[in-house]
PDB file of N, CA, C and O in Angstrom:
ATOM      1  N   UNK A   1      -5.441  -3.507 -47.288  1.00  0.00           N
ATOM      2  CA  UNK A   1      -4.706  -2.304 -46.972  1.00  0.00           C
ATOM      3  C   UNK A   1      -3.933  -2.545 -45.676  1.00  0.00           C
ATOM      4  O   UNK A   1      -4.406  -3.054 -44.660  1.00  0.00           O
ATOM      5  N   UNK A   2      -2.726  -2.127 -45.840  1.00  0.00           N
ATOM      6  CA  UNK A   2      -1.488  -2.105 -44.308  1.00  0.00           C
ATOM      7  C   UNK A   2      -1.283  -1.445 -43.798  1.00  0.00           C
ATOM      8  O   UNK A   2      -0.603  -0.747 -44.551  1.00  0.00           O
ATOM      9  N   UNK A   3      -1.342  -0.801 -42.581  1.00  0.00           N
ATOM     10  CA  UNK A   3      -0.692  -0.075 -42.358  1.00  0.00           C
ATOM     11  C   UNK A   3       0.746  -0.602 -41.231  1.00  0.00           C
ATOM     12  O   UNK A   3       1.109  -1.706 -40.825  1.00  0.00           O
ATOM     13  N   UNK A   4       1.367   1.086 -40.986  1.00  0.00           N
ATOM     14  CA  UNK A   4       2.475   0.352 -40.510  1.00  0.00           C
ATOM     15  C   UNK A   4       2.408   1.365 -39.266  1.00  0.00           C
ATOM     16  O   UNK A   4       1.454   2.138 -39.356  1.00  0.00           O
ATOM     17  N   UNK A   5       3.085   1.509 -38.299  1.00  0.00           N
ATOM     18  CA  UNK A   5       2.746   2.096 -36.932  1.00  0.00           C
ATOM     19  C   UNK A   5       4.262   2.607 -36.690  1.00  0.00           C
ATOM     20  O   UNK A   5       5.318   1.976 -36.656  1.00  0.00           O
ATOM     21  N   UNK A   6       4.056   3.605 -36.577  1.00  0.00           N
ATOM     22  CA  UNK A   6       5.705   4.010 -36.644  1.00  0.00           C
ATOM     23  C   UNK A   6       6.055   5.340 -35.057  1.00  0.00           C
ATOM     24  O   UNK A   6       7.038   6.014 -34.748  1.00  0.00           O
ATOM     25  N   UNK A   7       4.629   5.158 -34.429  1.00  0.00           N
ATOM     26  CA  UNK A   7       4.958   5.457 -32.869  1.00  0.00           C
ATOM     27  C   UNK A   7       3.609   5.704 -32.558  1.00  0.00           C
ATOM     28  O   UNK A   7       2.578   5.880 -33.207  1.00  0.00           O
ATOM     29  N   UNK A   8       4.004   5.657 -31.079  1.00  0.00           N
ATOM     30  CA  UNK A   8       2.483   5.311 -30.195  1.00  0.00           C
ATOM     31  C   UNK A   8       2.415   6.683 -29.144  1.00  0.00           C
ATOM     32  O   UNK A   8       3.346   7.463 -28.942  1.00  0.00           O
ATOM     33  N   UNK A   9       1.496   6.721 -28.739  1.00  0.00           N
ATOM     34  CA  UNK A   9       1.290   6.968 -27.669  1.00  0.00           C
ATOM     35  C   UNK A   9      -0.287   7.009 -26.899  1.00  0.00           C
ATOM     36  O   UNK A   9      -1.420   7.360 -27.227  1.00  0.00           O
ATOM     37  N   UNK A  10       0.543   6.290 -25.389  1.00  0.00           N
ATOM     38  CA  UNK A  10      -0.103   5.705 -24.214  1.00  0.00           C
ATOM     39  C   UNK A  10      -1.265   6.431 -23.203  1.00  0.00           C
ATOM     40  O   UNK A  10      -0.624   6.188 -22.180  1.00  0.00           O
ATOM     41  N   UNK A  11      -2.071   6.899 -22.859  1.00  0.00           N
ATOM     42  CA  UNK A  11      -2.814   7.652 -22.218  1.00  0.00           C
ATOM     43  C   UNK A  11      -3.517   6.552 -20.550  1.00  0.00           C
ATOM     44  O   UNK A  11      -4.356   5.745 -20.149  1.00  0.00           O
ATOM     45  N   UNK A  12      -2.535   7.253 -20.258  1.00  0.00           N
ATOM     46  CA  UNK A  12      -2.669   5.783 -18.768  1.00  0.00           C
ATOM     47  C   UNK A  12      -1.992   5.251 -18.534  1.00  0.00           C
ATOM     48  O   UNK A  12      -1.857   4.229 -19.206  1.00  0.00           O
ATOM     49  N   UNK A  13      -0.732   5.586 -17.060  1.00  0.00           N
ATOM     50  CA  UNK A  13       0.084   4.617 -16.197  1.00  0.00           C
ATOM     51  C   UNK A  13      -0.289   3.189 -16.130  1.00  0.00           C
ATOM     52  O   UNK A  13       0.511   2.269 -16.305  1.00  0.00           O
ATOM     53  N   UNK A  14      -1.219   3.087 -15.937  1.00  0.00           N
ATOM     54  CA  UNK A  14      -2.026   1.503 -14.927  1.00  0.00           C
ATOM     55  C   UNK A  14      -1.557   0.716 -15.371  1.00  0.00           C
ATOM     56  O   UNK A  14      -0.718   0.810 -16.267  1.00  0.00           O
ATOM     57  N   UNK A  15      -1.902  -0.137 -14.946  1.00  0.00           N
ATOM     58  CA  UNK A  15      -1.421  -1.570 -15.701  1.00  0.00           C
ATOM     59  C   UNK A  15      -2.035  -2.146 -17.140  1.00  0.00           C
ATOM     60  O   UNK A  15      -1.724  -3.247 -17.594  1.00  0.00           O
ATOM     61  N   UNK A  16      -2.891  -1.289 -17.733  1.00  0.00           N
ATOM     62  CA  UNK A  16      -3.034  -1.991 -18.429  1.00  0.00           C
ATOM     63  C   UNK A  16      -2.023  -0.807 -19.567  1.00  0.00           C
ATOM     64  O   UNK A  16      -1.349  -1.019 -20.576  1.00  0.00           O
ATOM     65  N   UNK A  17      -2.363   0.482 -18.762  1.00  0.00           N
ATOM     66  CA  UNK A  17      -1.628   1.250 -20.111  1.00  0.00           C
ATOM     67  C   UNK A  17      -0.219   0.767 -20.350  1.00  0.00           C
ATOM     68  O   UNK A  17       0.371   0.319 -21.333  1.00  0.00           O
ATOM     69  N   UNK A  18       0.169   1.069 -18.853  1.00  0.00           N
ATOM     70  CA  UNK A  18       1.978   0.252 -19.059  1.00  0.00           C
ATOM     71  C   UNK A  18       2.231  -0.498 -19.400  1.00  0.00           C
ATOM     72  O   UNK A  18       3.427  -0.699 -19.607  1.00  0.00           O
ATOM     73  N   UNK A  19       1.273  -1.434 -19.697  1.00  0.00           N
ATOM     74  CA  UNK A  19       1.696  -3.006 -20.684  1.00  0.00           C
ATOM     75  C   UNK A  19       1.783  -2.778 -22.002  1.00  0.00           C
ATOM     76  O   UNK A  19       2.616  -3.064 -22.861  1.00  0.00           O
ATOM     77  N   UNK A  20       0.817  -2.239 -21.996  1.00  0.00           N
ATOM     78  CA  UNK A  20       0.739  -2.094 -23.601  1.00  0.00           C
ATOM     79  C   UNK A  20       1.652  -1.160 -24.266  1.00  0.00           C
ATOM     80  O   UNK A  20       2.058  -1.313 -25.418  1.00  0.00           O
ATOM     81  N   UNK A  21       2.017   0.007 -23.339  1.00  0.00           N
ATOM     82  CA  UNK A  21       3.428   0.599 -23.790  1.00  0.00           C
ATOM     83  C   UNK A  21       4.554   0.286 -23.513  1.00  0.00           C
ATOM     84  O   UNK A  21       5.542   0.968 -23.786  1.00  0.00           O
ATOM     85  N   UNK A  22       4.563  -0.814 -22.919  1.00  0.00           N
ATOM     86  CA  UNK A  22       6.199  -1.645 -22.381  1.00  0.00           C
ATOM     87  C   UNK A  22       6.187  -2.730 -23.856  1.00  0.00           C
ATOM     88  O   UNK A  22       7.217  -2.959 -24.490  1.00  0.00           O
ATOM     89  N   UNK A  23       5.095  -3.195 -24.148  1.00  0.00           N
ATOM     90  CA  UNK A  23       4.766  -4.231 -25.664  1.00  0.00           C
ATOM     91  C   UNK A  23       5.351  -2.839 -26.222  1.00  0.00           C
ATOM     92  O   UNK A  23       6.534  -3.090 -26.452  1.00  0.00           O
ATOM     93  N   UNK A  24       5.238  -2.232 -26.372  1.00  0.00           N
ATOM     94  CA  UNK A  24       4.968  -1.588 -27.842  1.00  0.00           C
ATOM     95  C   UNK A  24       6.852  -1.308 -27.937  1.00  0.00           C
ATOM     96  O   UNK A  24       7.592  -1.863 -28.748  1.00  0.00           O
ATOM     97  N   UNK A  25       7.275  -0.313 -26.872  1.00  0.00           N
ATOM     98  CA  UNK A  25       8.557  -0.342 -27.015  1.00  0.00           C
ATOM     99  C   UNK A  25       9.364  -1.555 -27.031  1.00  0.00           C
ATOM    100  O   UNK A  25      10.466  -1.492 -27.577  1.00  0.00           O
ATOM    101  N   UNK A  26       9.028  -2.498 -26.583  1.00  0.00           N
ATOM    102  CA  UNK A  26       9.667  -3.628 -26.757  1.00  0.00           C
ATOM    103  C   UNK A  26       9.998  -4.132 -28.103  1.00  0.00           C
ATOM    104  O   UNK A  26      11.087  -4.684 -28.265  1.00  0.00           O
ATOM    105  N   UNK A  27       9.091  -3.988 -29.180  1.00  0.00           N
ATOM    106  CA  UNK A  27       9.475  -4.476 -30.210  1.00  0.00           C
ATOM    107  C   UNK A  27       9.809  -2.715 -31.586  1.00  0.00           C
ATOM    108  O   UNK A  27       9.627  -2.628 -32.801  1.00  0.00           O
ATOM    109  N   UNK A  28      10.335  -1.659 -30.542  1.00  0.00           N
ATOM    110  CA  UNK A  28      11.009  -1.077 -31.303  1.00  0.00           C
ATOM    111  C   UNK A  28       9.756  -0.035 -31.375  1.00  0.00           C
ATOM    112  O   UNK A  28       9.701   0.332 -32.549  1.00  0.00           O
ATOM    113  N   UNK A  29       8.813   0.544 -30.681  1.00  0.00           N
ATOM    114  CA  UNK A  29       8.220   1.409 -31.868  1.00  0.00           C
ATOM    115  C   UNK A  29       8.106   2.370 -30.682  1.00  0.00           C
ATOM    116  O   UNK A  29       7.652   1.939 -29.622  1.00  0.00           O
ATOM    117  N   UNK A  30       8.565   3.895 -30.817  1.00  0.00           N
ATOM    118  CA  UNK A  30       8.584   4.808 -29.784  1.00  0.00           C
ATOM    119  C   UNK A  30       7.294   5.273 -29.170  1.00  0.00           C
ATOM    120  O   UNK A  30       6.275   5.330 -29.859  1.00  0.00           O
ATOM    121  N   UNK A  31       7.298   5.528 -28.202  1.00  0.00           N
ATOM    122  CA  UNK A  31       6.283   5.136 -27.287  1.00  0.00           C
ATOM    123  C   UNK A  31       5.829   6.395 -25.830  1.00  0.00           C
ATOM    124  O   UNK A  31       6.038   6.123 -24.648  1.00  0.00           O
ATOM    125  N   UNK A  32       5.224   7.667 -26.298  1.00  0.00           N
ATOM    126  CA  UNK A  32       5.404   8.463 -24.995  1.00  0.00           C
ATOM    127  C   UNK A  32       3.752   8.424 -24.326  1.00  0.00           C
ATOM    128  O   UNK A  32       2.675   8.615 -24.891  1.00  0.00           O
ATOM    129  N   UNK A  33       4.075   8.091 -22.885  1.00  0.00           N
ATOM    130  CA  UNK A  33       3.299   7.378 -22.146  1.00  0.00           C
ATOM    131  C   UNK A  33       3.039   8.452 -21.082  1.00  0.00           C
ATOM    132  O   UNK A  33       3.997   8.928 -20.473  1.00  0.00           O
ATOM    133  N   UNK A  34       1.394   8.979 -20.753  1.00  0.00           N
ATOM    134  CA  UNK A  34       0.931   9.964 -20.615  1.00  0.00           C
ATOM    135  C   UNK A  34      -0.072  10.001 -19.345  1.00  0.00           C
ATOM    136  O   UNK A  34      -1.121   9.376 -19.499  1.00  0.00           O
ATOM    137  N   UNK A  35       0.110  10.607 -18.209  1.00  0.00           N
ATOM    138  CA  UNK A  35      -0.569   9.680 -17.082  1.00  0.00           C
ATOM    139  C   UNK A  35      -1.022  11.610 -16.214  1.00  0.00           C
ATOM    140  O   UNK A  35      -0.467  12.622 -16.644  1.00  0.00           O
ATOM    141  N   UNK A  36      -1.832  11.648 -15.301  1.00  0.00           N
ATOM    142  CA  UNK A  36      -2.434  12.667 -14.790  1.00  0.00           C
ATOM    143  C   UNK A  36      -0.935  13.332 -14.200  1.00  0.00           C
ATOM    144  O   UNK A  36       0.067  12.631 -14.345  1.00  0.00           O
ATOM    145  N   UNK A  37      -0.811  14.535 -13.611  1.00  0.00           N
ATOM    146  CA  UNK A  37       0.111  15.071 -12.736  1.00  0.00           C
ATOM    147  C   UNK A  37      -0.300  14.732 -11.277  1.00  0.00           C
ATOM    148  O   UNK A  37      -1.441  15.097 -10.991  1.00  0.00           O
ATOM    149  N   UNK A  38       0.436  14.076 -10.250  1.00  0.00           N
ATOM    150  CA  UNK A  38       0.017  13.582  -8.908  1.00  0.00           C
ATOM    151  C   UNK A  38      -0.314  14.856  -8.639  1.00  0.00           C
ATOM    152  O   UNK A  38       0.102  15.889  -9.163  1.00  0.00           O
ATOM    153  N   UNK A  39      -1.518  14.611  -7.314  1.00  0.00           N
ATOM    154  CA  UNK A  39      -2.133  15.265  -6.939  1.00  0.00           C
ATOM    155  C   UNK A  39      -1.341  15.611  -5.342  1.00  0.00           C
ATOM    156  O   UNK A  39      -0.625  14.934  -4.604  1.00  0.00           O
ATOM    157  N   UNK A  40      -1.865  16.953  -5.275  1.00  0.00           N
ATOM    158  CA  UNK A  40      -1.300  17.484  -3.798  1.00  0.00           C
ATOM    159  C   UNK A  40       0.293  17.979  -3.717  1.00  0.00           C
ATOM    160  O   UNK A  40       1.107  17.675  -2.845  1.00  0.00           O
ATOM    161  N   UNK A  41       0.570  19.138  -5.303  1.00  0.00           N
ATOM    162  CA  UNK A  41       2.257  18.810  -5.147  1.00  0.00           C
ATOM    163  C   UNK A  41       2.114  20.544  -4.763  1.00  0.00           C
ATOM    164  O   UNK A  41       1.294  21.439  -4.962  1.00  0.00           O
ATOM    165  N   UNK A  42       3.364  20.393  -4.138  1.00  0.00           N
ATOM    166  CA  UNK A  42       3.454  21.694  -3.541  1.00  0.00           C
ATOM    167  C   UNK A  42       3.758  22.880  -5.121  1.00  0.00           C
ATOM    168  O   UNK A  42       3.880  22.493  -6.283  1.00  0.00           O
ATOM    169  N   UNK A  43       3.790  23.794  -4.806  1.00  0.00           N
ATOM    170  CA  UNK A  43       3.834  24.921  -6.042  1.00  0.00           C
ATOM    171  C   UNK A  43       5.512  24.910  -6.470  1.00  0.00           C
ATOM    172  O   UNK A  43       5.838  25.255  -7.606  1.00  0.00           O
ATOM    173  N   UNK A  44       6.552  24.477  -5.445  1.00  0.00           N
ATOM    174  CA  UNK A  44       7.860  24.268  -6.049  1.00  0.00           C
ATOM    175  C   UNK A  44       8.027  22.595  -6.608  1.00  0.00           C
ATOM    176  O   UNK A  44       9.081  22.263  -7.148  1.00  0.00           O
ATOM    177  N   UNK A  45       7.244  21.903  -6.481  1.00  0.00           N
ATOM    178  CA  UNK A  45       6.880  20.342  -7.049  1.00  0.00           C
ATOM    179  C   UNK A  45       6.438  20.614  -8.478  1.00  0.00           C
ATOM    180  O   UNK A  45       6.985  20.089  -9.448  1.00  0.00           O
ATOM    181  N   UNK A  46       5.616  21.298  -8.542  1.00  0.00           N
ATOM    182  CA  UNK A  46       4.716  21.626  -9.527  1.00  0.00           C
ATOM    183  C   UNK A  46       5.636  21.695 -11.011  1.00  0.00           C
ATOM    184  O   UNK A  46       5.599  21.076 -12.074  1.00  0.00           O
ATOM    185  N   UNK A  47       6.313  22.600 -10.548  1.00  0.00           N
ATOM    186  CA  UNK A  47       7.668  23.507 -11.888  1.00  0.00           C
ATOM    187  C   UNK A  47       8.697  22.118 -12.047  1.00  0.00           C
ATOM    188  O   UNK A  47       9.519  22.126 -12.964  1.00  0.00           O
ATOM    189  N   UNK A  48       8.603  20.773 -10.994  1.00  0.00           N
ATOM    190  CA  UNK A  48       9.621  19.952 -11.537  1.00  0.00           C
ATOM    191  C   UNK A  48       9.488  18.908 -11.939  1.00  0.00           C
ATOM    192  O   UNK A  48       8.884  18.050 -11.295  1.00  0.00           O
ATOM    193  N   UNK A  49       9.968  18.707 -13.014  1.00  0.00           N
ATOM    194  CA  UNK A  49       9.798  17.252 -13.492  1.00  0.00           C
ATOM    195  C   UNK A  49       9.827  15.840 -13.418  1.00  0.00           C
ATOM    196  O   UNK A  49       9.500  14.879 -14.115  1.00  0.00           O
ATOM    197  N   UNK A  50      10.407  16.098 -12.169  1.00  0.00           N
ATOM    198  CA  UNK A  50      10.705  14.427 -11.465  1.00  0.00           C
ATOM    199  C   UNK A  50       9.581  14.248 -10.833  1.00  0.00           C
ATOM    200  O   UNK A  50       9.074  13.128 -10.782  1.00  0.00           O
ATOM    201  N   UNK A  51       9.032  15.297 -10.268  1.00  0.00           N
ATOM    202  CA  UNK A  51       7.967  15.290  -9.322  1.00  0.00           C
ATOM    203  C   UNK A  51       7.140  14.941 -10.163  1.00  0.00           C
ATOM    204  O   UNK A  51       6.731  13.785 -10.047  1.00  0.00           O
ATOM    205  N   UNK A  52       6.490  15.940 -11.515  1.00  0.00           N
ATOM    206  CA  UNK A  52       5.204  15.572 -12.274  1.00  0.00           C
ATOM    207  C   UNK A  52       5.131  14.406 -12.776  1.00  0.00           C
ATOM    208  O   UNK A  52       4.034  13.982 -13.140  1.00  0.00           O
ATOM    209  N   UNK A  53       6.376  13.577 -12.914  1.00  0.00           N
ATOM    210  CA  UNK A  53       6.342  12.396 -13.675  1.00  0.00           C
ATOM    211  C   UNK A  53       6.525  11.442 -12.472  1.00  0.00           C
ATOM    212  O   UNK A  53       6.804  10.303 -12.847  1.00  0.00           O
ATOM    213  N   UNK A  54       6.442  11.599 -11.048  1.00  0.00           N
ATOM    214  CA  UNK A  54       6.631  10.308 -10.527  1.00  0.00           C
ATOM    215  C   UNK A  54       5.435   8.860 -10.907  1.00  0.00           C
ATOM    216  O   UNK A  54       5.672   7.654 -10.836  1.00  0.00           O
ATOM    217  N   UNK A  55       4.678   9.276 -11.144  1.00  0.00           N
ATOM    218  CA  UNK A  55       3.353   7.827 -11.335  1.00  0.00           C
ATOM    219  C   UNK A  55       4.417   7.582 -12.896  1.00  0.00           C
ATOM    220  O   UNK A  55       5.428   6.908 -12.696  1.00  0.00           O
ATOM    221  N   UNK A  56       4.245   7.994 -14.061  1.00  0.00           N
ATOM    222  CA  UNK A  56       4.418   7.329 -14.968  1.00  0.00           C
ATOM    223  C   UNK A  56       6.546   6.914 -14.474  1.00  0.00           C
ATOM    224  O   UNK A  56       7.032   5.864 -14.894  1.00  0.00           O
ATOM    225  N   UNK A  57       7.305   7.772 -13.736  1.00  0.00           N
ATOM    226  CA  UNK A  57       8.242   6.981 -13.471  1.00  0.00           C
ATOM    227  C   UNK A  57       8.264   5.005 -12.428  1.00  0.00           C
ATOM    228  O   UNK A  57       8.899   3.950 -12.433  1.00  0.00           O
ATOM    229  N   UNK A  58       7.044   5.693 -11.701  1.00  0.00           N
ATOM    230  CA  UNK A  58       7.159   4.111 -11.134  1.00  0.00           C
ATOM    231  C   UNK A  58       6.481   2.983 -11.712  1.00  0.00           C
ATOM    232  O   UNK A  58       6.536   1.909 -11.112  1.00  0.00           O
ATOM    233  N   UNK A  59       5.878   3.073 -12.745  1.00  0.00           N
ATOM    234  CA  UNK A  59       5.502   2.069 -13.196  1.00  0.00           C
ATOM    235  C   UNK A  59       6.757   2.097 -14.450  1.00  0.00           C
ATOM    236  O   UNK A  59       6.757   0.906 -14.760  1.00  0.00           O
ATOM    237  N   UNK A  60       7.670   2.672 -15.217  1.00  0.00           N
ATOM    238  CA  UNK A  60       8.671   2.527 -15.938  1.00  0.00           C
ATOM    239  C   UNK A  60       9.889   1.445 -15.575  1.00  0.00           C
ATOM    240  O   UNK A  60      10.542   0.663 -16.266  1.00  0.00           O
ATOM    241  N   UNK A  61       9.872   1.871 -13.780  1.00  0.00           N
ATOM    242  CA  UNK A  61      10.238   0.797 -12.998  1.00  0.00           C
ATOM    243  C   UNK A  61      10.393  -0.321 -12.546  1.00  0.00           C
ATOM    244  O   UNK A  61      11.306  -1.128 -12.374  1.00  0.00           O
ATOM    245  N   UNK A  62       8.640  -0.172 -12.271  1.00  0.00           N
ATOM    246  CA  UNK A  62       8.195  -1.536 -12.054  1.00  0.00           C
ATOM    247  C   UNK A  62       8.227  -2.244 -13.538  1.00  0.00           C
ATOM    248  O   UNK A  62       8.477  -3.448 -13.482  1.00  0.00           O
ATOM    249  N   UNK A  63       8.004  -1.671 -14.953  1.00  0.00           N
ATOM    250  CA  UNK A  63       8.304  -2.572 -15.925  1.00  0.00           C
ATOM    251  C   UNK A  63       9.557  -3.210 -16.269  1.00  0.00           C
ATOM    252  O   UNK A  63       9.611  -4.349 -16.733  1.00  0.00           O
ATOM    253  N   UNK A  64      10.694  -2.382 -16.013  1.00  0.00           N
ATOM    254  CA  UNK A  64      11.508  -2.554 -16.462  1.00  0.00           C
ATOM    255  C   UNK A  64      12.280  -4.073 -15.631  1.00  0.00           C
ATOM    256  O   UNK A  64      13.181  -4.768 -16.101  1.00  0.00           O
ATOM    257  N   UNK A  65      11.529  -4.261 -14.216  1.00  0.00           N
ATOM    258  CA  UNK A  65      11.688  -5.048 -13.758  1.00  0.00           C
ATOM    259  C   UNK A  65      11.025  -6.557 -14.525  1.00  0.00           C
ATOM    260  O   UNK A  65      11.518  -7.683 -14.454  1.00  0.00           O
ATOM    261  N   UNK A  66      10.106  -6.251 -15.055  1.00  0.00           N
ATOM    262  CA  UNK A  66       8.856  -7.615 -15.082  1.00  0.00           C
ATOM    263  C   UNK A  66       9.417  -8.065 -16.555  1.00  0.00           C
ATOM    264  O   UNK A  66       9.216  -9.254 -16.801  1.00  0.00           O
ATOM    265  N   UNK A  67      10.008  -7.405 -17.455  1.00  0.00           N
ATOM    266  CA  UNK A  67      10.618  -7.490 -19.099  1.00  0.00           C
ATOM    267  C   UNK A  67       9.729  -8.510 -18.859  1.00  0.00           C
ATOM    268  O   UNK A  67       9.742  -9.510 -18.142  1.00  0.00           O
ATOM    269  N   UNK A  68       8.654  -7.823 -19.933  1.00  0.00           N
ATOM    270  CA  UNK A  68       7.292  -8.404 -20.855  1.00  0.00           C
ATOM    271  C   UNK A  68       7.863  -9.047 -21.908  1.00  0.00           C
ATOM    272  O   UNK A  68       8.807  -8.430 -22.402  1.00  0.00           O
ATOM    273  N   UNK A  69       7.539 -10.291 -22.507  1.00  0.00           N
ATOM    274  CA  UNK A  69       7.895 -10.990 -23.431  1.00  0.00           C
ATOM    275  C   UNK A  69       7.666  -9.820 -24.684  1.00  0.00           C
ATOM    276  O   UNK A  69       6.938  -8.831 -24.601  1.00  0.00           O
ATOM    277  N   UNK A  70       8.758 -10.354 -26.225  1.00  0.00           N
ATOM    278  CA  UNK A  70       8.070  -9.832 -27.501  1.00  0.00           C
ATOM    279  C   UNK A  70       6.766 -10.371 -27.785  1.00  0.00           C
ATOM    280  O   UNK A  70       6.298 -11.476 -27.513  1.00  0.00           O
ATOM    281  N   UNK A  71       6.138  -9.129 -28.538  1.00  0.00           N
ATOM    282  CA  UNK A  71       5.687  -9.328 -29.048  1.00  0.00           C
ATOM    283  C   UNK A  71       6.037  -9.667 -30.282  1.00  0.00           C
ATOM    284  O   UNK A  71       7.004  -9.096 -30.788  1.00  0.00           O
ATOM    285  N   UNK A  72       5.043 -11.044 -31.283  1.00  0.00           N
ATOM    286  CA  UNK A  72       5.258 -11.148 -32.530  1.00  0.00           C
ATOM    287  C   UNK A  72       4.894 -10.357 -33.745  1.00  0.00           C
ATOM    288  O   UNK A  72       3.869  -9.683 -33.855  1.00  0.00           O
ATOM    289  N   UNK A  73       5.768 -10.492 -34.589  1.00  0.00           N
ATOM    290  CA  UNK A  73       5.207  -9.877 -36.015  1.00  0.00           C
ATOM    291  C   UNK A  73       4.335 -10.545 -36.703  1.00  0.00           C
ATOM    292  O   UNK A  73       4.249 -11.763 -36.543  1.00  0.00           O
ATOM    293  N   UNK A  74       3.745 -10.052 -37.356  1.00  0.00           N
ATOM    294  CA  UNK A  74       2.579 -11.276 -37.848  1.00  0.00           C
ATOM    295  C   UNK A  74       3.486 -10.831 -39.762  1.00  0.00           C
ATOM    296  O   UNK A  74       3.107 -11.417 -40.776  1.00  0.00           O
TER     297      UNK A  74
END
């Protein structure tokens, strides 16, 4: 039996989550990547989105820098 994977999603910035969701988009398969809200944001931080997403934005960053090899198809 096959299956086929037709999107992911990531639970964890870190390094290991971001790898594995930088692999995954890499070879095409959509990928939303899901990390705590930083802690200590003020109540007008709170309502914005740049703010709630800064952890999963800096590691998007830092991947986009490191371009993880493909992965293969088997």
């Amino acid at each position: 039996m096959t299956y086929s994977i037709r999107k992911a999603a990531v639970i964890g910035a870190g390094t290991m989550g971001g790898g594995i969701a930088a692999h995954l988009a890499n070879i095409g398969i959509p990928v939303v990547l899901l990390d705590m809200v930083p802690p200590n944001l003020s109540e007008a931080e709170k309502n914005n989105p740049k703010a709630r997403n800064k952890i999963v934005q800096s590691l998007y960053d830092r991947m986009a820098k490191a371009r993880p090899a493909n992965l293969a198809r088997a």
